[in-house]
LOBA-258939 format. One line per field, with one value per residue (C-alpha): residue number from 1; y, z, x; residue in one letter. Coordinates in steps of 0.02 Angstrom, whole numbers, plus 32768, in hexadecimal, padded with zeros to 4 digits. Each point is the difference from the previous one (the first is absolute). Layout:
% LOBA-258939
resi [NUM / ...]
north [Y / ...]
up [Z / ...]
east [X / ...]
resn [A / ...]
***
This chain:
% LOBA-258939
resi [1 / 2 / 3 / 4 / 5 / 6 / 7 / 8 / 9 / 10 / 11 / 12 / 13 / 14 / 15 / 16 / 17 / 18 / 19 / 20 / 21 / 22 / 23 / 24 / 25 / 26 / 27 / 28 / 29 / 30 / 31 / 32 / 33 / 34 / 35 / 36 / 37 / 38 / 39 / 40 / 41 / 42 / 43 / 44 / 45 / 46 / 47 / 48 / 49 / 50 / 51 / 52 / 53 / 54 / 55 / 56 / 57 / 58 / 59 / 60 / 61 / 62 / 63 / 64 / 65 / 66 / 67 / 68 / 69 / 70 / 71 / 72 / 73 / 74 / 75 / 76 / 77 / 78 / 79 / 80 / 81 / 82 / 83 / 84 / 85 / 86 / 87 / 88 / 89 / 90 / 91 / 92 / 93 / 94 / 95 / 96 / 97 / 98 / 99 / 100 / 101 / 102 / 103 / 104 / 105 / 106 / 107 / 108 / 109]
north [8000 / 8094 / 80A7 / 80A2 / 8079 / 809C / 7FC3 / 7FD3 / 80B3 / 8025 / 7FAA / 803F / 80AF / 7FE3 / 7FB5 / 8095 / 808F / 7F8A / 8019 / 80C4 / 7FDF / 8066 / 7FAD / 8051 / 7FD4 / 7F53 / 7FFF / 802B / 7F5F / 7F92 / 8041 / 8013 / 80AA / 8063 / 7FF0 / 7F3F / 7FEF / 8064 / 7FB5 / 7F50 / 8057 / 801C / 7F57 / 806A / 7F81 / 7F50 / 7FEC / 7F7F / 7F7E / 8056 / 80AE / 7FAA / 7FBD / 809B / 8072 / 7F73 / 8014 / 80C9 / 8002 / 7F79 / 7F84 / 7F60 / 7FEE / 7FAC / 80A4 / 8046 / 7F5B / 7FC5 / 8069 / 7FA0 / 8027 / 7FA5 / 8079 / 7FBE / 8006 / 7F7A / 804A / 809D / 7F9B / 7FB4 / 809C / 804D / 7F74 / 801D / 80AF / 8020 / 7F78 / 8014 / 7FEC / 7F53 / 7FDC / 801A / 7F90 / 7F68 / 8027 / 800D / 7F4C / 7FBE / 804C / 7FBC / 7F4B / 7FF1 / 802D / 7F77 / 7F88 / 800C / 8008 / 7FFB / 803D]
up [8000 / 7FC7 / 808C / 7F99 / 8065 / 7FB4 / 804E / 80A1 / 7FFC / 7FD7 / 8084 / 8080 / 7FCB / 7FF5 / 80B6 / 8041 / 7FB7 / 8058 / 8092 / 7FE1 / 801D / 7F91 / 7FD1 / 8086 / 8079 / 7FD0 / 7FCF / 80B7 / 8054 / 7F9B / 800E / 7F56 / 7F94 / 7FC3 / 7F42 / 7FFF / 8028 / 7F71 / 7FAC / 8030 / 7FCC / 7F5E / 7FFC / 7FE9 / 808B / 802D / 80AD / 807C / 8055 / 80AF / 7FA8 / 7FC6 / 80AD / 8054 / 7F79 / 8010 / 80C0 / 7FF7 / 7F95 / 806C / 7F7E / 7FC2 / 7F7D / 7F7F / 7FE4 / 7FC3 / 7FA1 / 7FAA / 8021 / 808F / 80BA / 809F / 8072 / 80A7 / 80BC / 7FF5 / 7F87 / 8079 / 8087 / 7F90 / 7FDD / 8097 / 8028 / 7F4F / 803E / 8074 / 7FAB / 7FB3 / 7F54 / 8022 / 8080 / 7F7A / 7F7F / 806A / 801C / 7F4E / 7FF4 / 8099 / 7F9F / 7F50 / 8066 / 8046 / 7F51 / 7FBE / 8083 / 7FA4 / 80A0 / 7FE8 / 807C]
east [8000 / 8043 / 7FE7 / 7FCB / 804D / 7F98 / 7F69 / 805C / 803C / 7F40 / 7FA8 / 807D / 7FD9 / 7F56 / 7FF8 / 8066 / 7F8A / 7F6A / 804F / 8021 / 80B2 / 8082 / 809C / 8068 / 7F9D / 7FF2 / 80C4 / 802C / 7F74 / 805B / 80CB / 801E / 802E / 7F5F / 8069 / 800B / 7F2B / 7FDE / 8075 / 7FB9 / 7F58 / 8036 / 8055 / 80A3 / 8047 / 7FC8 / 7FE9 / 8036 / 7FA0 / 8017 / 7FD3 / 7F54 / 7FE8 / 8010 / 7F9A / 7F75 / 8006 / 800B / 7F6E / 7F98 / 7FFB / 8045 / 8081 / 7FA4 / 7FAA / 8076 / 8062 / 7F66 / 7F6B / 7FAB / 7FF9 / 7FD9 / 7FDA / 7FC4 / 801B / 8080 / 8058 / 8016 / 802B / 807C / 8042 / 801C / 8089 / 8052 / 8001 / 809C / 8062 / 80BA / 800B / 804E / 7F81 / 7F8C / 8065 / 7FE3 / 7F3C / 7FF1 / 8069 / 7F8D / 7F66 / 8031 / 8019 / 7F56 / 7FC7 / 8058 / 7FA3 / 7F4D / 7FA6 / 7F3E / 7F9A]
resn [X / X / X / X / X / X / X / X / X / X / X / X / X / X / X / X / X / X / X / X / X / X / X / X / X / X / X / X / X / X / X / X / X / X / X / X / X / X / X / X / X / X / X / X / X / X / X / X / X / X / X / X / X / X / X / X / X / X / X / X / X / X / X / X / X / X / X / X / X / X / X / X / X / X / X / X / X / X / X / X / X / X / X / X / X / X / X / X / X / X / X / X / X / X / X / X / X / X / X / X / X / X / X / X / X / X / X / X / X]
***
Protein backbone atom coordinates (compact mmCIF):
# COMPACT_ATOMS: atom_id res chain seq x y z
CA UNK A 1 0.00 0.00 0.00
CA UNK A 2 1.33 2.97 -1.15
CA UNK A 3 0.83 6.30 1.66
CA UNK A 4 -0.22 9.55 -0.40
CA UNK A 5 1.31 11.95 1.62
CA UNK A 6 -0.76 15.07 0.10
CA UNK A 7 -3.78 13.86 1.65
CA UNK A 8 -1.94 12.96 4.88
CA UNK A 9 -0.73 16.55 4.79
CA UNK A 10 -4.58 17.28 3.97
CA UNK A 11 -6.33 15.56 6.62
CA UNK A 12 -3.85 16.83 9.17
CA UNK A 13 -4.62 20.32 8.11
CA UNK A 14 -8.02 19.74 7.90
CA UNK A 15 -8.19 18.25 11.54
CA UNK A 16 -6.14 21.22 12.84
CA UNK A 17 -8.50 24.09 11.39
CA UNK A 18 -11.49 21.71 13.14
CA UNK A 19 -9.92 22.23 16.05
CA UNK A 20 -9.26 26.14 15.43
CA UNK A 21 -5.69 25.48 16.02
CA UNK A 22 -3.10 27.53 13.79
CA UNK A 23 0.01 25.86 12.85
CA UNK A 24 2.09 27.48 15.54
CA UNK A 25 0.13 26.61 17.96
CA UNK A 26 -0.15 23.15 17.01
CA UNK A 27 3.76 23.12 16.02
CA UNK A 28 4.65 23.97 19.68
CA UNK A 29 1.84 20.77 21.36
CA UNK A 30 3.66 18.56 19.33
CA UNK A 31 7.73 19.85 19.62
CA UNK A 32 8.33 20.24 16.21
CA UNK A 33 9.25 23.64 14.06
CA UNK A 34 6.02 25.61 12.84
CA UNK A 35 8.12 25.30 9.05
CA UNK A 36 8.34 21.43 9.01
CA UNK A 37 4.09 21.11 9.83
CA UNK A 38 3.41 23.09 6.97
CA UNK A 39 5.75 21.61 5.27
CA UNK A 40 4.31 18.07 6.25
CA UNK A 41 0.95 19.82 5.19
CA UNK A 42 2.04 20.38 1.97
CA UNK A 43 3.74 16.99 1.88
CA UNK A 44 7.00 19.13 1.43
CA UNK A 45 8.42 16.58 4.19
CA UNK A 46 7.29 13.05 5.09
CA UNK A 47 6.84 12.65 8.55
CA UNK A 48 7.92 10.09 11.04
CA UNK A 49 6.01 7.49 12.75
CA UNK A 50 6.45 9.20 16.25
CA UNK A 51 5.55 12.68 14.48
CA UNK A 52 2.11 10.97 13.32
CA UNK A 53 1.64 9.63 16.79
CA UNK A 54 1.96 12.73 18.47
CA UNK A 55 -0.08 15.00 15.76
CA UNK A 56 -2.86 12.18 16.08
CA UNK A 57 -2.73 12.58 19.92
CA UNK A 58 -2.52 16.60 19.73
CA UNK A 59 -5.44 16.64 17.59
CA UNK A 60 -7.53 13.93 19.76
CA UNK A 61 -7.61 11.47 17.16
CA UNK A 62 -6.24 8.26 15.92
CA UNK A 63 -3.66 7.90 13.29
CA UNK A 64 -5.51 6.21 10.73
CA UNK A 65 -7.22 9.50 10.15
CA UNK A 66 -4.86 10.90 8.95
CA UNK A 67 -2.89 7.60 7.04
CA UNK A 68 -5.99 6.42 5.31
CA UNK A 69 -8.97 8.51 5.99
CA UNK A 70 -10.66 6.60 8.83
CA UNK A 71 -10.80 7.38 12.57
CA UNK A 72 -11.57 5.57 15.73
CA UNK A 73 -12.34 7.98 18.01
CA UNK A 74 -13.54 6.66 21.35
CA UNK A 75 -13.01 6.77 25.11
CA UNK A 76 -10.44 4.10 24.90
CA UNK A 77 -8.67 5.58 22.47
CA UNK A 78 -8.25 8.72 24.89
CA UNK A 79 -7.38 6.71 27.59
CA UNK A 80 -4.91 5.17 25.36
CA UNK A 81 -3.59 8.31 24.67
CA UNK A 82 -3.01 9.85 27.68
CA UNK A 83 -0.27 7.04 28.48
CA UNK A 84 1.35 7.62 24.95
CA UNK A 85 1.38 11.13 26.18
CA UNK A 86 4.50 11.75 28.50
CA UNK A 87 6.46 9.05 26.79
CA UNK A 88 10.18 9.43 25.27
CA UNK A 89 10.41 9.04 21.82
CA UNK A 90 11.96 5.58 22.51
CA UNK A 91 9.41 4.85 25.06
CA UNK A 92 7.10 5.38 22.39
CA UNK A 93 9.12 3.14 19.79
CA UNK A 94 8.54 0.11 21.93
CA UNK A 95 4.62 0.89 22.49
CA UNK A 96 4.33 1.15 18.91
CA UNK A 97 6.42 -2.45 18.68
CA UNK A 98 4.11 -3.78 21.74
CA UNK A 99 1.04 -2.25 19.81
CA UNK A 100 2.03 -3.61 16.28
CA UNK A 101 2.53 -7.24 18.32
CA UNK A 102 -0.88 -7.55 19.73
CA UNK A 103 -2.01 -6.63 16.22
CA UNK A 104 -0.25 -9.39 14.90
CA UNK A 105 -2.12 -11.78 17.53
CA UNK A 106 -5.70 -11.53 15.68
CA UNK A 107 -7.49 -11.38 18.88
CA UNK A 108 -11.38 -11.48 18.39
CA UNK A 109 -13.42 -10.26 20.87
Amino acid sequence: MELDYTEIGKRIAKRRKELGLRQAQLSEMVDISDPYLSNIERAVSIPSTEVIMRLAIALDTTPDEFLVGTSQRSEAWKDVASLLRPMSPRELEMARGLLTWLKEQNIKE
